[in-house]
N, C-alpha and C positions, 0 to 999 in steps of 0.2 A: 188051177186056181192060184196055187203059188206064180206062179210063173207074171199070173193077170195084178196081184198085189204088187208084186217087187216094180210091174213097170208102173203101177200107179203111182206108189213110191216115189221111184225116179223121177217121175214129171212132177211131183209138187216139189223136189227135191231143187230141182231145176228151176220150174218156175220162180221159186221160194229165190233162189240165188239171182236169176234173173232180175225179179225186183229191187232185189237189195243193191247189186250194180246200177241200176237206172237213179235211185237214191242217190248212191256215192256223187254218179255224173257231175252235179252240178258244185259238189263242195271240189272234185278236180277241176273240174273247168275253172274255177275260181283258183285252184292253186297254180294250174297252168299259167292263167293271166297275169297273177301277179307276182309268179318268177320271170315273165317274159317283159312285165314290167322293169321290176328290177333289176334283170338285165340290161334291158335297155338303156335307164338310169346310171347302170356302173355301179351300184351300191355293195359295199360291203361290209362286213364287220358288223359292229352297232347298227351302223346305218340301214343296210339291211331288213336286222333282225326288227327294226322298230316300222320301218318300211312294210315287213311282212305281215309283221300283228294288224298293222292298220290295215290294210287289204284285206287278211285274210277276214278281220272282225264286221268289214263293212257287213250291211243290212244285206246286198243286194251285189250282185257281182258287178257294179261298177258302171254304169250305165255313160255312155259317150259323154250325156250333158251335163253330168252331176257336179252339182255345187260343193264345194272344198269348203272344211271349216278355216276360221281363220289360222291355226295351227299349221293345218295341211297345205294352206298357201304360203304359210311359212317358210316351211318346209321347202316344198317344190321352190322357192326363189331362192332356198339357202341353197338349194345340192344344184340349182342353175352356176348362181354366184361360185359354188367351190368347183364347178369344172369348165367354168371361164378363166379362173384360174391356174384348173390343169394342177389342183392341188387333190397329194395321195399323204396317206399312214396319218400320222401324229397331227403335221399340219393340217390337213384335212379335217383331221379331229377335232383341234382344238379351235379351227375356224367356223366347223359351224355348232360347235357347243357355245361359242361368242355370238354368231348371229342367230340362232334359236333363241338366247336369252333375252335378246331384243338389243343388246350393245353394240352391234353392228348393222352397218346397210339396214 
């Protein structure tokens, strides 16, 4: 009878974990994406971190067609503009803390 409990146990034990990885899956796949993103971009530092929030806050992991607010097409044309460039560190920084603000391009 012991022996019949402990593995009943185990399986809801299991199961129970089972579940809860299948849950996880989709908030990783979304972390996956948008460090492979930002890899891809070259983002660092700030840029990055604001880069991540936004990814990681989307509704929905990011669907091929989805519409960009106008922020986010900001964005993506400022970190275009700063690695046509080929600009890193400070200047980097402070180029697109200028064209974020709307003062440049």
């Amino acid at each position: 009878m012991r022996i019949f409990i402990s593995a009943a146990a185990a399986t809801v034990l299991v199961l129970g974990l089972s579940a809860g990885a299948h849950a996880d899956n989709s908030q990783q796949s979304k972390m996956t994406s948008c460090n492979a993103d930002a890899k891809t971009k070259a983002l660092t530092g700030d840029d990055r971190k604001a880069f991540m929030k936004t990814c990681l806050s989307a509704g929905s992991s990011a669907p091929a067609g989805k519409t960009l607010t106008p922020q986010q097409q900001k964005m993506k044309r400022c970190n275009a503009d700063a690695k046509t460039k080929a600009l890193t560190g400070d200047d980097r920084k402070a180029f697109m803390k200028t064209c974020l603000s709307g003062s440049a391009g």
